[in-house]
PyMOL Python script that loads the backbone (N, CA, C, O; Angstrom):
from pymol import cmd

cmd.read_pdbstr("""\
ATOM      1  N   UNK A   1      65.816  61.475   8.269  1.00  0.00           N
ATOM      2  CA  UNK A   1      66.328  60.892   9.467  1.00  0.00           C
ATOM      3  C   UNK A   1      65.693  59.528   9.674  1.00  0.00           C
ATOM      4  O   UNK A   1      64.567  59.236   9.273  1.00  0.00           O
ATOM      5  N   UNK A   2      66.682  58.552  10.470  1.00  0.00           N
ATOM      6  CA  UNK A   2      66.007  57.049  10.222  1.00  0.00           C
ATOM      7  C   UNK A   2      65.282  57.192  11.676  1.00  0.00           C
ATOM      8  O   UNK A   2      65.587  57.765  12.722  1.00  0.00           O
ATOM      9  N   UNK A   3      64.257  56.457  11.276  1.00  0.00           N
ATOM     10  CA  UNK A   3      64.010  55.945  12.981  1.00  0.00           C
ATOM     11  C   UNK A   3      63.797  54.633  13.796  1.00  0.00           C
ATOM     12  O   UNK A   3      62.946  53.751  13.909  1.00  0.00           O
ATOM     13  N   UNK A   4      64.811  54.911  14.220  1.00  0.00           N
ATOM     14  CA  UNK A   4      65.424  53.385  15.229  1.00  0.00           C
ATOM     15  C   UNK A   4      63.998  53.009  16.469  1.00  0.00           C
ATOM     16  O   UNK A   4      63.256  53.756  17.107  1.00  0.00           O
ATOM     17  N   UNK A   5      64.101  51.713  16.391  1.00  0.00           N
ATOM     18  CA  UNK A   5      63.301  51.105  17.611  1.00  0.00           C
ATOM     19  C   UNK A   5      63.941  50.578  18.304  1.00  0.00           C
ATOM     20  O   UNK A   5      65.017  50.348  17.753  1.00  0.00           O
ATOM     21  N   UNK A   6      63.902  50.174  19.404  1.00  0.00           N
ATOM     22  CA  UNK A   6      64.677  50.095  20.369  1.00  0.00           C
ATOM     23  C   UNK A   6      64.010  48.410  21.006  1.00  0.00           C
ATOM     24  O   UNK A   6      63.161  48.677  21.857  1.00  0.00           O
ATOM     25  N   UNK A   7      64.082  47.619  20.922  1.00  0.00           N
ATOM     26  CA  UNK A   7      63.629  46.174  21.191  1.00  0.00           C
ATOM     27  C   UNK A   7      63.739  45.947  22.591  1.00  0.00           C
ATOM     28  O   UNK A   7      64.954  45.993  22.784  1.00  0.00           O
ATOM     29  N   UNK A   8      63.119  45.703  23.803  1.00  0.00           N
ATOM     30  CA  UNK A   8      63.062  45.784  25.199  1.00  0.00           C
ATOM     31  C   UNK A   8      62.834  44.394  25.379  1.00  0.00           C
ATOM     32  O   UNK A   8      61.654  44.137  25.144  1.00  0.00           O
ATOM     33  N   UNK A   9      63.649  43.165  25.778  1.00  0.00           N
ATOM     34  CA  UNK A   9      63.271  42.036  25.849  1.00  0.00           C
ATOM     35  C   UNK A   9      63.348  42.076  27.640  1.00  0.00           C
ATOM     36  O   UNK A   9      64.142  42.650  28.385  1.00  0.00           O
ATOM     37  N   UNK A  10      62.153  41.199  27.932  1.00  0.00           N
ATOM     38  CA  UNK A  10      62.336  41.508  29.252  1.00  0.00           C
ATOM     39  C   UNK A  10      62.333  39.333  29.992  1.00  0.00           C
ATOM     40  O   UNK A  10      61.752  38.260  29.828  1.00  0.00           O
ATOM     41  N   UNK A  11      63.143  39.815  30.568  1.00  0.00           N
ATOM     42  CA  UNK A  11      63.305  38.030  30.841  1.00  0.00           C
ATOM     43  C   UNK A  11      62.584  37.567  32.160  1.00  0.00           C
ATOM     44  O   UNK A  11      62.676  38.080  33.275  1.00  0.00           O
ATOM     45  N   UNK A  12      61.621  36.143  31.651  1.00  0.00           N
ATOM     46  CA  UNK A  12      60.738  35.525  32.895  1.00  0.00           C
ATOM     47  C   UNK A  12      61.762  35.280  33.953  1.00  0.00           C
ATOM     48  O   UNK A  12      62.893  34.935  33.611  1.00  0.00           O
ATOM     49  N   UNK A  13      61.302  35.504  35.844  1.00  0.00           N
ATOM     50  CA  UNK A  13      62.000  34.974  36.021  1.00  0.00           C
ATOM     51  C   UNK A  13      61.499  33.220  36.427  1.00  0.00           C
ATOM     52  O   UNK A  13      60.350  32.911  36.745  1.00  0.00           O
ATOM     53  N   UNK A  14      62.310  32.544  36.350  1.00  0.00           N
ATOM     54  CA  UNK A  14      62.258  31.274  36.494  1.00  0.00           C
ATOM     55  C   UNK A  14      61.657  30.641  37.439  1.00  0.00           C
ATOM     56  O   UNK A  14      62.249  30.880  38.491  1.00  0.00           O
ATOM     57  N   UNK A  15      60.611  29.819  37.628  1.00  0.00           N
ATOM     58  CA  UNK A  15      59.893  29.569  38.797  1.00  0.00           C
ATOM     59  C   UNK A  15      61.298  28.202  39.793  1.00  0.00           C
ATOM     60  O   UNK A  15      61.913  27.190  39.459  1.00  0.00           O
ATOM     61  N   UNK A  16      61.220  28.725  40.568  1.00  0.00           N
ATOM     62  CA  UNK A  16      62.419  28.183  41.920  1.00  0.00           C
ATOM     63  C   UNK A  16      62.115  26.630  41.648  1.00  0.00           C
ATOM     64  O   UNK A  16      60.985  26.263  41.973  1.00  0.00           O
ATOM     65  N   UNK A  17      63.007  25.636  41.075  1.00  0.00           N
ATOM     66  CA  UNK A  17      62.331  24.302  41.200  1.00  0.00           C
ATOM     67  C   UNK A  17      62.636  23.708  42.670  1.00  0.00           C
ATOM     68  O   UNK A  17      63.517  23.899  43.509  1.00  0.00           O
ATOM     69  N   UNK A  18      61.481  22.893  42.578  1.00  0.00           N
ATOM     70  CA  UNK A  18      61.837  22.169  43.911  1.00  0.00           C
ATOM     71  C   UNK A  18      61.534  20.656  43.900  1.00  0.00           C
ATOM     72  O   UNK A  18      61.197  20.004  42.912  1.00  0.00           O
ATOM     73  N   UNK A  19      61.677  20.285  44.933  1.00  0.00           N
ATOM     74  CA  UNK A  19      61.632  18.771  44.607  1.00  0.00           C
ATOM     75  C   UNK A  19      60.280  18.164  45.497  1.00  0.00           C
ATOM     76  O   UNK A  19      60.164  18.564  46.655  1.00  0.00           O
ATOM     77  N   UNK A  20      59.376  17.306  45.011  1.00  0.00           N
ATOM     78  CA  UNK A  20      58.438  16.934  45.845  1.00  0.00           C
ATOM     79  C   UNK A  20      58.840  16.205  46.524  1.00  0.00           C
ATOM     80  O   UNK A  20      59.778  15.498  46.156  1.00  0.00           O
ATOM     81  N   UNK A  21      58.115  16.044  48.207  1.00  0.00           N
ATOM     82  CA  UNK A  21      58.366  15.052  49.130  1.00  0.00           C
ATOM     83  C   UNK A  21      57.293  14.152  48.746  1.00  0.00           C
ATOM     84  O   UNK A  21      56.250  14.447  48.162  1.00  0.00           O
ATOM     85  N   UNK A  22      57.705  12.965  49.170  1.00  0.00           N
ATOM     86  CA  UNK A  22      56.757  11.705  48.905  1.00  0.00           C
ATOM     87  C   UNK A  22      54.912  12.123  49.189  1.00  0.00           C
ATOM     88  O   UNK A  22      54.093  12.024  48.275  1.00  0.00           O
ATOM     89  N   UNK A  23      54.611  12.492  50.335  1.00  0.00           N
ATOM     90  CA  UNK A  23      53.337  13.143  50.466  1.00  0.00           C
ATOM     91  C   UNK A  23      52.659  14.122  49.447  1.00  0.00           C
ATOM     92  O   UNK A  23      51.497  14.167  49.043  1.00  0.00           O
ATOM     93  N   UNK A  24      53.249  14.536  49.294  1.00  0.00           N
ATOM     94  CA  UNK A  24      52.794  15.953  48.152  1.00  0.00           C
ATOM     95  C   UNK A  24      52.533  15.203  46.888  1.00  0.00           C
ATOM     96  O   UNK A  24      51.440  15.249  46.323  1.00  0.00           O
ATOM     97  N   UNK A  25      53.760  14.369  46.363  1.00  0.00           N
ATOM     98  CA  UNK A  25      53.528  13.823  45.407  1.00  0.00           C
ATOM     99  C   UNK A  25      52.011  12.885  45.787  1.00  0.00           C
ATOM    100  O   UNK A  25      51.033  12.941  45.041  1.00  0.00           O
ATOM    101  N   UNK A  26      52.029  12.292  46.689  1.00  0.00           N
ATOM    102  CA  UNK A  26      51.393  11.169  46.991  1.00  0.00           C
ATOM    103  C   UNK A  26      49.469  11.953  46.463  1.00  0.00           C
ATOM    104  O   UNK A  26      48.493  11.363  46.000  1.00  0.00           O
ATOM    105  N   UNK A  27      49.592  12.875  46.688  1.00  0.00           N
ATOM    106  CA  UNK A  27      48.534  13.960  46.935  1.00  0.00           C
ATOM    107  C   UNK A  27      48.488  14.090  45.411  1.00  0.00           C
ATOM    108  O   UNK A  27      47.486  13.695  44.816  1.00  0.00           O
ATOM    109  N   UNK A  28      49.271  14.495  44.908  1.00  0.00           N
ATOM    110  CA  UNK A  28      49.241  14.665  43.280  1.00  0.00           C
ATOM    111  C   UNK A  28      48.322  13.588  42.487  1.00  0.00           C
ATOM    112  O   UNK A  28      47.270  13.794  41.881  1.00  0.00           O
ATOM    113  N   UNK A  29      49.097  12.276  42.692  1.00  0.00           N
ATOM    114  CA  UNK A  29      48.760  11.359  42.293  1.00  0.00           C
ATOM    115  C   UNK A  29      47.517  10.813  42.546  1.00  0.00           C
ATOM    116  O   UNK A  29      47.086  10.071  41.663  1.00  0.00           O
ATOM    117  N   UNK A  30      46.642  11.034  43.789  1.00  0.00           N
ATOM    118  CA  UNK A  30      45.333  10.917  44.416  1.00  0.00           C
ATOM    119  C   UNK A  30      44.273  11.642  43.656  1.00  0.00           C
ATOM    120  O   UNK A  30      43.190  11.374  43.135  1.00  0.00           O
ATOM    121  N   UNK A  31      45.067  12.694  43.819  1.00  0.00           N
ATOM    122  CA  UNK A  31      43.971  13.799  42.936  1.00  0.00           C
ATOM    123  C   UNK A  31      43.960  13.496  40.993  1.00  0.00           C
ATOM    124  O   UNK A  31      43.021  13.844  40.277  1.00  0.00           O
ATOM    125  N   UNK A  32      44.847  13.005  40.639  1.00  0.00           N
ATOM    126  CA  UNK A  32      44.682  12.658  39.309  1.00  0.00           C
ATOM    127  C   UNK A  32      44.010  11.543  38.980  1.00  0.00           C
ATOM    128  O   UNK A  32      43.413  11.302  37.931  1.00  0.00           O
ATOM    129  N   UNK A  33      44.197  10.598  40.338  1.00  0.00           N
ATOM    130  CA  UNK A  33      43.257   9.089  40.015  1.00  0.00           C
ATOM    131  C   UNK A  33      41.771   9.678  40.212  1.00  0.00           C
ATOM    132  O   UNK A  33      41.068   9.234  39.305  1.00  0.00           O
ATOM    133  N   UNK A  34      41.080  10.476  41.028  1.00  0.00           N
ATOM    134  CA  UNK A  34      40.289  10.719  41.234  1.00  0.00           C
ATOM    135  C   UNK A  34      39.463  11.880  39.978  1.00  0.00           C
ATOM    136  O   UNK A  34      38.280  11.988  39.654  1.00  0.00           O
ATOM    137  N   UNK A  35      40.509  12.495  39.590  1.00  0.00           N
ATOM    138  CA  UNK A  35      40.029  12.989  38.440  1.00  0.00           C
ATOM    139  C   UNK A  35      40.110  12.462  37.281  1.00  0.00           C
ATOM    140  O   UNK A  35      39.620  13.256  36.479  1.00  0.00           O
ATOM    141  N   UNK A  36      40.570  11.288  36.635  1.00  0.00           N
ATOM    142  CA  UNK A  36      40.421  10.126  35.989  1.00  0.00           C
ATOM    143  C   UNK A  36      39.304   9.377  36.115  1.00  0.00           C
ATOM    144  O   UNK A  36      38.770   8.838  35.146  1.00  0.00           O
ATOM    145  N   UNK A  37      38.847   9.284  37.372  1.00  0.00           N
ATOM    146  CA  UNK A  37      37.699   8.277  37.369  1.00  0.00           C
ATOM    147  C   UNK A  37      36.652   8.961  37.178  1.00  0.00           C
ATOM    148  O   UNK A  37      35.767   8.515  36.448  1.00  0.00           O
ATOM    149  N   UNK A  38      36.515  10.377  37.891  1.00  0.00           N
ATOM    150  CA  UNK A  38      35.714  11.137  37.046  1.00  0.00           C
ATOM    151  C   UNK A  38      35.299  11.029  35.715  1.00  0.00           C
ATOM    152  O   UNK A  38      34.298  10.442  35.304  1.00  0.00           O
ATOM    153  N   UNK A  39      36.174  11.663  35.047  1.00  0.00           N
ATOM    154  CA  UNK A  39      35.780  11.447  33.710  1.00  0.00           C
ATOM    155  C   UNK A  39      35.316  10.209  33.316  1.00  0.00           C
ATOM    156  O   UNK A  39      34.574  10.250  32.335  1.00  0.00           O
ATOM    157  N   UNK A  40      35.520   9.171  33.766  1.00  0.00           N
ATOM    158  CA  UNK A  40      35.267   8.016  32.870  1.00  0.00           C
ATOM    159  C   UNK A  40      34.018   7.986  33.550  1.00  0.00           C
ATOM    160  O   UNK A  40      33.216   7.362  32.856  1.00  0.00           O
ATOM    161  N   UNK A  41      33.624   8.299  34.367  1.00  0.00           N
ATOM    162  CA  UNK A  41      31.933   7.958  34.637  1.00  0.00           C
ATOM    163  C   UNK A  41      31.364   9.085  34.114  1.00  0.00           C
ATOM    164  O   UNK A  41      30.140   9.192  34.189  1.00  0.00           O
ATOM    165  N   UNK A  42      32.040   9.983  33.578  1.00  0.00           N
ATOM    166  CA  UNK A  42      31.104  11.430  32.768  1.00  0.00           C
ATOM    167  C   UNK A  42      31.068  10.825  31.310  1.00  0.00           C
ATOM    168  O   UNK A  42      30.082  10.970  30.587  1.00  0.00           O
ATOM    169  N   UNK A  43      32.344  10.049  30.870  1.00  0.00           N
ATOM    170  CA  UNK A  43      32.527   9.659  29.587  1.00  0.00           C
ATOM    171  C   UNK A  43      30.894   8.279  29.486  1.00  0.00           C
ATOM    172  O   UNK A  43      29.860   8.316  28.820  1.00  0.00           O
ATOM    173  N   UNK A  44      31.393   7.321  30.430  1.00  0.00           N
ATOM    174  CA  UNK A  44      29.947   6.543  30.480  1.00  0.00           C
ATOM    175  C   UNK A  44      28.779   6.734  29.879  1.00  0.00           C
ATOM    176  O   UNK A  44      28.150   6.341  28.896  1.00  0.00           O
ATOM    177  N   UNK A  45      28.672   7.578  30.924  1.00  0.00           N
ATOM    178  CA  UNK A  45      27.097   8.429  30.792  1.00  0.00           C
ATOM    179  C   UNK A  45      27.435   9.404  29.272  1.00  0.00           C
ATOM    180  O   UNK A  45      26.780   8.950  28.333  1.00  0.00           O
ATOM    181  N   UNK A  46      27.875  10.016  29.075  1.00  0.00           N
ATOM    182  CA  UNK A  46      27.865  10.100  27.873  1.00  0.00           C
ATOM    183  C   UNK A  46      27.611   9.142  26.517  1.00  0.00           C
ATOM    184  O   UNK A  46      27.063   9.441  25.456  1.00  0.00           O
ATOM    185  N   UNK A  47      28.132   8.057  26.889  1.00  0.00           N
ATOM    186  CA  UNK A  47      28.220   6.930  25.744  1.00  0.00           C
ATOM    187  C   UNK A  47      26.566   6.673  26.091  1.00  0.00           C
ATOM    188  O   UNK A  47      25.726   6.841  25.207  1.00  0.00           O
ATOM    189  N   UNK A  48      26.182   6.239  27.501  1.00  0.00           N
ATOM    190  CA  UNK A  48      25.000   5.423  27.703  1.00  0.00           C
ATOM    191  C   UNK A  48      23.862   7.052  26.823  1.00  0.00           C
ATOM    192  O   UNK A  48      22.899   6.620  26.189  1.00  0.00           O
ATOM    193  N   UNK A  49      23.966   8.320  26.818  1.00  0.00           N
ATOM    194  CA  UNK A  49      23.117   9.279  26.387  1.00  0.00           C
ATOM    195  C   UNK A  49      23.208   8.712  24.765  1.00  0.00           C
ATOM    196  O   UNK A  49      22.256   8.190  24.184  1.00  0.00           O
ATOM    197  N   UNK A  50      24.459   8.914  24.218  1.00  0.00           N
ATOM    198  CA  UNK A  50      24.573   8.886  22.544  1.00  0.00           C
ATOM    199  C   UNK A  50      24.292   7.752  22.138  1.00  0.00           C
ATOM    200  O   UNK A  50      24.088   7.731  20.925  1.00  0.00           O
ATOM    201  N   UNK A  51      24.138   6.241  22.940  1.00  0.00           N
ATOM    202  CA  UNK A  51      23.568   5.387  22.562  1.00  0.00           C
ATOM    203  C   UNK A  51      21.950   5.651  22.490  1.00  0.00           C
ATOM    204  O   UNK A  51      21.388   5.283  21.458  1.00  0.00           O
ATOM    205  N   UNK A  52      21.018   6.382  23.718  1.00  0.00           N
ATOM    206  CA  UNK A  52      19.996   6.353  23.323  1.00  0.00           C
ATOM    207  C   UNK A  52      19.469   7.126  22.165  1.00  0.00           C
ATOM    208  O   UNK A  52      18.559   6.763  21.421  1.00  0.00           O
ATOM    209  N   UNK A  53      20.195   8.313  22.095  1.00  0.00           N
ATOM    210  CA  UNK A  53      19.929   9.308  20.945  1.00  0.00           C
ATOM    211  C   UNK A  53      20.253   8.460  20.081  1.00  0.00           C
ATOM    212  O   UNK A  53      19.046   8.228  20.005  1.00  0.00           O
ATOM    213  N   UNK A  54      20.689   7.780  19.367  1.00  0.00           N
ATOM    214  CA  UNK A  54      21.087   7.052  18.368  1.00  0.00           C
ATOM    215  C   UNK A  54      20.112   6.591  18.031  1.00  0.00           C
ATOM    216  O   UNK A  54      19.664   6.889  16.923  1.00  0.00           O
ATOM    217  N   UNK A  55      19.244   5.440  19.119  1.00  0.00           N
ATOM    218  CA  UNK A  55      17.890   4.172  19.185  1.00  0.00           C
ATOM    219  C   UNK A  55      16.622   5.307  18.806  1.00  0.00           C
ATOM    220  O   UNK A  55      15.558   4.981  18.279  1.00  0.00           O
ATOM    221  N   UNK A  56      17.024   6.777  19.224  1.00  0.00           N
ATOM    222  CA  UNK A  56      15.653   7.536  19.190  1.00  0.00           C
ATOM    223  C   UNK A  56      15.744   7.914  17.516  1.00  0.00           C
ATOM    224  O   UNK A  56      14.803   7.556  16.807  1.00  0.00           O
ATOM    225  N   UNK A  57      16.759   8.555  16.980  1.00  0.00           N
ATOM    226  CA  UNK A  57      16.918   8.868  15.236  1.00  0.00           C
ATOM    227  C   UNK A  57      16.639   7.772  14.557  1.00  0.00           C
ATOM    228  O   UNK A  57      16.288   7.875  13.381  1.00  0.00           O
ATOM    229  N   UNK A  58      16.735   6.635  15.120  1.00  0.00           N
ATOM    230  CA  UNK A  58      16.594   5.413  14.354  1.00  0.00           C
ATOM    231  C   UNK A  58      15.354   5.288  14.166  1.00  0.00           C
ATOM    232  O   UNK A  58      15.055   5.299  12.972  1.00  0.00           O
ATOM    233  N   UNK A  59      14.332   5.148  15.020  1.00  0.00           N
ATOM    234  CA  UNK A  59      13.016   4.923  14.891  1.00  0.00           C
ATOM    235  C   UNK A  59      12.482   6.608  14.546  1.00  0.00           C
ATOM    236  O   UNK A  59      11.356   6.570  14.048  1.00  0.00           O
ATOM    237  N   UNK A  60      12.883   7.690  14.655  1.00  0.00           N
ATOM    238  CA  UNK A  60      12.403   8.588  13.837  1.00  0.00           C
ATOM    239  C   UNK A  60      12.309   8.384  12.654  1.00  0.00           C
ATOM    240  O   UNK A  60      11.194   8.394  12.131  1.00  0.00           O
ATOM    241  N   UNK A  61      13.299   8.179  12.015  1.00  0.00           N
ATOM    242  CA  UNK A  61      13.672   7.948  10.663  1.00  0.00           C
ATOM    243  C   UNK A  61      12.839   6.940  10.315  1.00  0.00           C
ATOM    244  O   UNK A  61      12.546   7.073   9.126  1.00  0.00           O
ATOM    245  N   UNK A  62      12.287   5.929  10.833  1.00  0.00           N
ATOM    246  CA  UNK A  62      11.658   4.762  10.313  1.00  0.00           C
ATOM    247  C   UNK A  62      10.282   5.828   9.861  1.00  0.00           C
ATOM    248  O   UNK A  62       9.843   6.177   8.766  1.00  0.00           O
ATOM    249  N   UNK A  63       9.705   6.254  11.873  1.00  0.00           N
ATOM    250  CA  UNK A  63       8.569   7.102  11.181  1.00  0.00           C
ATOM    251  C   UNK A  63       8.487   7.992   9.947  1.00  0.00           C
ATOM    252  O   UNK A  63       7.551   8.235   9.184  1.00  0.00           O
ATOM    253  N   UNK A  64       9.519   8.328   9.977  1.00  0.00           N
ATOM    254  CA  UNK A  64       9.344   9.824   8.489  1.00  0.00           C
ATOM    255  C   UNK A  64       9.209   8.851   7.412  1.00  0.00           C
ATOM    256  O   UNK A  64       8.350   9.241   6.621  1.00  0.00           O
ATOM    257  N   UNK A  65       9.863   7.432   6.983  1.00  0.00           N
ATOM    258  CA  UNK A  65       9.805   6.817   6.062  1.00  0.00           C
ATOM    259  C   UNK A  65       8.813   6.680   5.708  1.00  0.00           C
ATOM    260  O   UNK A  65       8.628   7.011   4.537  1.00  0.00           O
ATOM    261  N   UNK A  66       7.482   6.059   6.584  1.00  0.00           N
ATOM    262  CA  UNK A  66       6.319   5.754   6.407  1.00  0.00           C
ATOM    263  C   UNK A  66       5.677   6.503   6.163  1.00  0.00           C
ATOM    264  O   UNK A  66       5.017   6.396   5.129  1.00  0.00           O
ATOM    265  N   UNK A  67       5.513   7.975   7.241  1.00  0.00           N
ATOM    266  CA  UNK A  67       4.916   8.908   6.711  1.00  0.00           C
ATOM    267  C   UNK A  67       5.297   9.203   5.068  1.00  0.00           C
ATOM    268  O   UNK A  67       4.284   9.266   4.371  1.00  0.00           O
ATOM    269  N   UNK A  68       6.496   9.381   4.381  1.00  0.00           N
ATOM    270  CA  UNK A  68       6.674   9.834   3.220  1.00  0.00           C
ATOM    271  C   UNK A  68       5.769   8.764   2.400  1.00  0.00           C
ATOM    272  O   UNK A  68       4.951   9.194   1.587  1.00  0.00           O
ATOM    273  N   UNK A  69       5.944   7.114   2.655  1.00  0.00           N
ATOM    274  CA  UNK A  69       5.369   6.857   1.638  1.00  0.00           C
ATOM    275  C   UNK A  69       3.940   6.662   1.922  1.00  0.00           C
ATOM    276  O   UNK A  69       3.146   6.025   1.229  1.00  0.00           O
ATOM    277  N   UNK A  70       3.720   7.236   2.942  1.00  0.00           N
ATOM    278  CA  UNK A  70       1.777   7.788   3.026  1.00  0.00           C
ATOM    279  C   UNK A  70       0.952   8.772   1.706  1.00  0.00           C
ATOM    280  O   UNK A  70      -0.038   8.942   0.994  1.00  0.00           O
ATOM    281  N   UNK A  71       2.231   9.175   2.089  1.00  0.00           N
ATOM    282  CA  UNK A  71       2.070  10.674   1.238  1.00  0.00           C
ATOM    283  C   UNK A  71       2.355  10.435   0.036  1.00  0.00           C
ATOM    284  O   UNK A  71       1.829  11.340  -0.612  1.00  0.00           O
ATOM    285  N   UNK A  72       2.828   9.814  -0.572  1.00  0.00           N
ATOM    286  CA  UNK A  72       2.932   8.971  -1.664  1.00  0.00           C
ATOM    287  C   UNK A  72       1.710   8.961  -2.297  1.00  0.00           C
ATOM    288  O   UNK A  72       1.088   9.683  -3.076  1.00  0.00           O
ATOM    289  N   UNK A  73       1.493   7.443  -1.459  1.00  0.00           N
ATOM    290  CA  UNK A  73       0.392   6.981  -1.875  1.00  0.00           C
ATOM    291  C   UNK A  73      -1.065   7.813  -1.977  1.00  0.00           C
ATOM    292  O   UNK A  73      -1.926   7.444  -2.776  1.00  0.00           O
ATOM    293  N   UNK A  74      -1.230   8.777  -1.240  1.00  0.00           N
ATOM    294  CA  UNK A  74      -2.476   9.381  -1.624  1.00  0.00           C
ATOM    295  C   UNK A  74      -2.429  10.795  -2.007  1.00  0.00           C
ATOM    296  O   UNK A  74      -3.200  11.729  -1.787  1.00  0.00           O
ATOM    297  N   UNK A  75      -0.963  10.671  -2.839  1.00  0.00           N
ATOM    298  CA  UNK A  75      -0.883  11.961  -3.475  1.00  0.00           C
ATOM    299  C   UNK A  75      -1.328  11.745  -4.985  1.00  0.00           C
ATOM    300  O   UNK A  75      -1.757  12.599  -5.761  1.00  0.00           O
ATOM    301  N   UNK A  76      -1.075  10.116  -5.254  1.00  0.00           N
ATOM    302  CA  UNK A  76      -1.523   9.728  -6.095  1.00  0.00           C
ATOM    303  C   UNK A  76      -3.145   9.626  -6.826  1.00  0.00           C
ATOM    304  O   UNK A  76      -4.134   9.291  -6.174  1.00  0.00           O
ATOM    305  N   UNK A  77      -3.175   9.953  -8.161  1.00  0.00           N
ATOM    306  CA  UNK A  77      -4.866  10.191  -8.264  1.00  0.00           C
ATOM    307  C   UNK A  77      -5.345   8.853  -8.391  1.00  0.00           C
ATOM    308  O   UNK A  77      -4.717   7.894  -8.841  1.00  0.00           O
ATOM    309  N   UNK A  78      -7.170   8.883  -7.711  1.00  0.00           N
ATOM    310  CA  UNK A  78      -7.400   7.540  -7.758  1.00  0.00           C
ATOM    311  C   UNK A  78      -7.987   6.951  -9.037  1.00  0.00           C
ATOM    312  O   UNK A  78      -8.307   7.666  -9.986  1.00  0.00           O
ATOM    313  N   UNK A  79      -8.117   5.636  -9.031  1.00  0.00           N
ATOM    314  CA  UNK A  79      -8.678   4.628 -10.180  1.00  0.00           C
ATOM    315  C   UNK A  79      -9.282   5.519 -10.306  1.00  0.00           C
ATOM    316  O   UNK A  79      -9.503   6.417  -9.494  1.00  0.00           O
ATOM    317  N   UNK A  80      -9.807   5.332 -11.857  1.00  0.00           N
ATOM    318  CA  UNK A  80     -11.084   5.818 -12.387  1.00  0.00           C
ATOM    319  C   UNK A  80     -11.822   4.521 -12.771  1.00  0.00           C
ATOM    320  O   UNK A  80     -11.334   3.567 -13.376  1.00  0.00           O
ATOM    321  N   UNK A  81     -13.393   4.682 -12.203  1.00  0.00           N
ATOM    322  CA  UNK A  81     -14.045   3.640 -12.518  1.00  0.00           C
ATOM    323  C   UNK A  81     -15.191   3.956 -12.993  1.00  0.00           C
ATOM    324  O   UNK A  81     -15.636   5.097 -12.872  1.00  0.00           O
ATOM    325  N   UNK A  82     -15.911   2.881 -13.672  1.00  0.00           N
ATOM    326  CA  UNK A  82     -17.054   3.064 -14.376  1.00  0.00           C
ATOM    327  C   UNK A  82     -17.838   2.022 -13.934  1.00  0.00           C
ATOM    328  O   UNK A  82     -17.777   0.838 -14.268  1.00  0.00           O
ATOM    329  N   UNK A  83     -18.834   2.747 -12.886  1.00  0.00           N
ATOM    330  CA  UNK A  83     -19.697   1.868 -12.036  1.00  0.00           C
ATOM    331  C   UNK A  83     -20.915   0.774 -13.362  1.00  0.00           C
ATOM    332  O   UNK A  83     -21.413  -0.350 -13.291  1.00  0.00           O
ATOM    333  N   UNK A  84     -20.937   1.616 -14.168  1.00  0.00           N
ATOM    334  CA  UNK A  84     -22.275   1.122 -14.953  1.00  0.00           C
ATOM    335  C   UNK A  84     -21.488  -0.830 -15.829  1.00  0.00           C
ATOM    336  O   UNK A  84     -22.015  -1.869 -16.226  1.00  0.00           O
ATOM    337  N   UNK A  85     -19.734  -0.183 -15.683  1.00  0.00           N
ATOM    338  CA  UNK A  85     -19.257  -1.617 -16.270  1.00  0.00           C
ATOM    339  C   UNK A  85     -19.059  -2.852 -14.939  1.00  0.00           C
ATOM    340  O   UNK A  85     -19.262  -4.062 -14.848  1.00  0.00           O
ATOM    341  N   UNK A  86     -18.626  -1.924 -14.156  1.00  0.00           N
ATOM    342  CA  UNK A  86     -18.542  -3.112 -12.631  1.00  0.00           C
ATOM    343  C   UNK A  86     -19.724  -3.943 -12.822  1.00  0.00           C
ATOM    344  O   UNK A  86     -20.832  -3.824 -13.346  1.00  0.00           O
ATOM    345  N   UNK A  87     -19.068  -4.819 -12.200  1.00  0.00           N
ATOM    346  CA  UNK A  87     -20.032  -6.025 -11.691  1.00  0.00           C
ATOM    347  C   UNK A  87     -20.296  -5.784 -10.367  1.00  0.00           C
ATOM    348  O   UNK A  87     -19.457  -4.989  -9.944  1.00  0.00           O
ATOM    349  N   UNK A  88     -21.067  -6.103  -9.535  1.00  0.00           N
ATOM    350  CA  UNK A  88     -21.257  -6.145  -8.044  1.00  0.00           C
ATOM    351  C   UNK A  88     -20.764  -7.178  -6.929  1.00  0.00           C
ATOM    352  O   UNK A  88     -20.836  -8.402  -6.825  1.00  0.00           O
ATOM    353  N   UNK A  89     -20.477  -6.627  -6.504  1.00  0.00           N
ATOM    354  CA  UNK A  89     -19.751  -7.394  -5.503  1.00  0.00           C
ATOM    355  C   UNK A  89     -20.324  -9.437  -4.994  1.00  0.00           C
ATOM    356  O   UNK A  89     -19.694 -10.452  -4.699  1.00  0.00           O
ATOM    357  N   UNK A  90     -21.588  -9.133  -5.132  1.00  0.00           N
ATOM    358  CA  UNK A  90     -22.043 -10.539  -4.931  1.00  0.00           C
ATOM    359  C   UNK A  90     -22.573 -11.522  -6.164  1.00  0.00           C
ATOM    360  O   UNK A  90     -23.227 -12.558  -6.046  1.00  0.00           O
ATOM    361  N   UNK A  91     -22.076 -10.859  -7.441  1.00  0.00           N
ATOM    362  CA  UNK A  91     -21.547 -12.194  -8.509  1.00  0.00           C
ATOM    363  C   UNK A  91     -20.750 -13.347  -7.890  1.00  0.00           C
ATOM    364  O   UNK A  91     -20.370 -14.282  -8.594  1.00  0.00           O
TER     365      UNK A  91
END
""", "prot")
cmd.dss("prot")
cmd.show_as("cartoon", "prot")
cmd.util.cbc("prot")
cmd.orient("prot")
């Protein structure tokens, strides 16, 4: 025996359009300038943060440079000298 499904589409109903009066709209439009300007002073301050983080990695990075070639340098073994061939300093 087959077995059938039965598909139940059920339909939105349509939200009632209406038409804005000048005020309402006017209100719309207030509230979007105002939430526009928002953002752009959140966006700001954002830029003015990722600019400093930027100035701060920069001079990290300088430090680690130096440190690495600290470490370099006195990872390296030192001269070997032979005091008995030196001369002294006040020749």
């Amino acid at each position: 025996m087959g077995n059938s499904r039965a598909t139940v589409c059920q339909i939105a109903p349509q939200p009632e359009s209406r038409t804005l009066s000048a005020p309402d709209l006017s209100e719309r439009i207030i509230g979007l300038e105002m939430t526009v300007a928002h953002l752009e002073h959140e966006l700001d301050q954002m830029h003015s943060v990722l600019l400093a983080v930027q100035a701060d990695l920069k001079t990290m990075r300088e430090h680690v440079s130096k440190l690495e070639r600290r470490m370099v340098q006195t990872s390296e073994p030192p001269e070997e000298r032979d005091p008995g061939i030196e001369r002294p300093p006040h020749y």
